[in-house]
C-alpha positions in Angstrom: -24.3 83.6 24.5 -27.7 81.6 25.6 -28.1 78.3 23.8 -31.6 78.7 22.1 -34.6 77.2 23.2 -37.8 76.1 21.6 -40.2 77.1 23.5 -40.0 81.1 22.0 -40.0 79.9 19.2 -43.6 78.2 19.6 -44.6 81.4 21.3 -43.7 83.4 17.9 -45.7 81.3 15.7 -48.6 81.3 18.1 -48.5 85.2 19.0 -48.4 85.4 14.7 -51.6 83.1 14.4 -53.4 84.6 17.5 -52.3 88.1 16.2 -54.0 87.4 12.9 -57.1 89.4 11.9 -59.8 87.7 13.0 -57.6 85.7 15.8 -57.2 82.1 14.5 -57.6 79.8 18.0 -54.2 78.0 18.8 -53.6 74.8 20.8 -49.8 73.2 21.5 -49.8 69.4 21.2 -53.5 68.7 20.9 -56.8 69.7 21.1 -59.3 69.7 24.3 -62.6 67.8 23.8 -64.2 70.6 24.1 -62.8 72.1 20.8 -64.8 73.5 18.6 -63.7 74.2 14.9 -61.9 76.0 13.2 -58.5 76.3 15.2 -54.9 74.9 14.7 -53.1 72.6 16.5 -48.8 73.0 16.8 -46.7 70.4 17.1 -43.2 71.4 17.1 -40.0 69.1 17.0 -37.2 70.3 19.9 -35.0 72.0 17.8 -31.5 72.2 17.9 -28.6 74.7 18.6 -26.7 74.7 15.4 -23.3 76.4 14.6 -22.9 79.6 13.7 -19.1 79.5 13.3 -16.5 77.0 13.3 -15.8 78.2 16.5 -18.5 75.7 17.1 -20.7 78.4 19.1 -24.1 76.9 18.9 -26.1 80.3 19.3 -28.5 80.0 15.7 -31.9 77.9 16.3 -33.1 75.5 13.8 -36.5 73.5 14.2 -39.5 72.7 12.3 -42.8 72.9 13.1 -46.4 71.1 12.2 -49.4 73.4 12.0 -52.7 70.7 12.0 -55.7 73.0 10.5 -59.1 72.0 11.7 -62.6 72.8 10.3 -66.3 71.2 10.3 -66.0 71.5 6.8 -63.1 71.1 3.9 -63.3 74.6 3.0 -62.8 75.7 6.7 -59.4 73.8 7.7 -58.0 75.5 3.9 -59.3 78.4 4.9 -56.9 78.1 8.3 -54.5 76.5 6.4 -54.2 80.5 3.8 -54.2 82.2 7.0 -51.8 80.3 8.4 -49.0 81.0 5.6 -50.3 84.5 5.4 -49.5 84.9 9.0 -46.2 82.9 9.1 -44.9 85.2 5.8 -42.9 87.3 8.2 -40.3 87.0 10.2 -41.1 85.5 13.6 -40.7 88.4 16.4 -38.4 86.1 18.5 -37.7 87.4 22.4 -33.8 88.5 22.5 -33.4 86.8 18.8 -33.7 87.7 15.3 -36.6 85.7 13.7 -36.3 84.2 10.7 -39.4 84.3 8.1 -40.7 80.6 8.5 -40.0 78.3 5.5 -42.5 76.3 3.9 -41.6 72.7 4.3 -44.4 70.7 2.9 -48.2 69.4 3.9 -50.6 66.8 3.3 -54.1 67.2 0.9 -56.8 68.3 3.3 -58.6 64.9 4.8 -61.3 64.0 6.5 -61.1 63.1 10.3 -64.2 60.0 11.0 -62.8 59.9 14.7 -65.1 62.0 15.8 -68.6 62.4 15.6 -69.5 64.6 13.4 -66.6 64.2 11.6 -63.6 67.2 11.3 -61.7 67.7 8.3 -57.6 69.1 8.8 -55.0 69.8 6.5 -51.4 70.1 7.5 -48.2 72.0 6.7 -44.8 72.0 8.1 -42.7 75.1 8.6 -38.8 75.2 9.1 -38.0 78.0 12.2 -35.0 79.5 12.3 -33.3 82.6 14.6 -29.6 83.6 14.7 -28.5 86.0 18.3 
């Protein structure tokens, strides 16, 4: 067996966001500049190979990742933020892995970003991935 990797995991959450009708607009790690609301922003943690036996085979994936909704206005980044859990309600369509449905961790109130000019407004919820072989 492969040990798991992150990086399809990110894929899956951004194919189910960019898959969503209309397509939400994705960016890993941050956002260019250029950026022009509304569009998420992922920042996953690496993960880890976890046991799936005491055999201490570490094929299952276990990570969590940050979904940072942006808007011009409050109503925009929630609006993000329903189509975001509507989109991550099913089970991620992991290459070569079965997907786990992503779990709601937790997320902040939406907020008001006065770093840029005009000013942005993001709320943010964490989701916990998971995928067995």
């Amino acid at each position: 067996m492969t040990t798991p990797a992150v990086l399809p995991h990110v894929d899956a959450v951004t194919t189910a966001l960019t898959g969503a009708t209309p397509a939400m607009t994705v960016y890993l790690g941050g956002a260019p500049q250029s950026a022009v609301p509304p569009y998420c922003v992922l920042y996953p943690d690496v993960g880890a190979p976890v046991r799936a036996s005491l055999a201490d085979d570490r094929v299952n994936f276990l990570g969590v990742i940050q979904v940072t909704c942006v808007g011009a206005t409050p109503e925009q980044a929630l609006n993000y933020s329903d189509r975001t859990h509507a989109a991550l309600s099913a089970p991620l369509q992991v290459a070569g892995r079965a997907g786990w449905r992503p779990e709601a961790l937790d997320g902040t109130p939406v907020q008001r970003d006065d770093d840029v000019t005009p000013p942005f407004w993001y709320a943010v919820a964490r989701y916990r991935l998971r995928s067995t072989p």
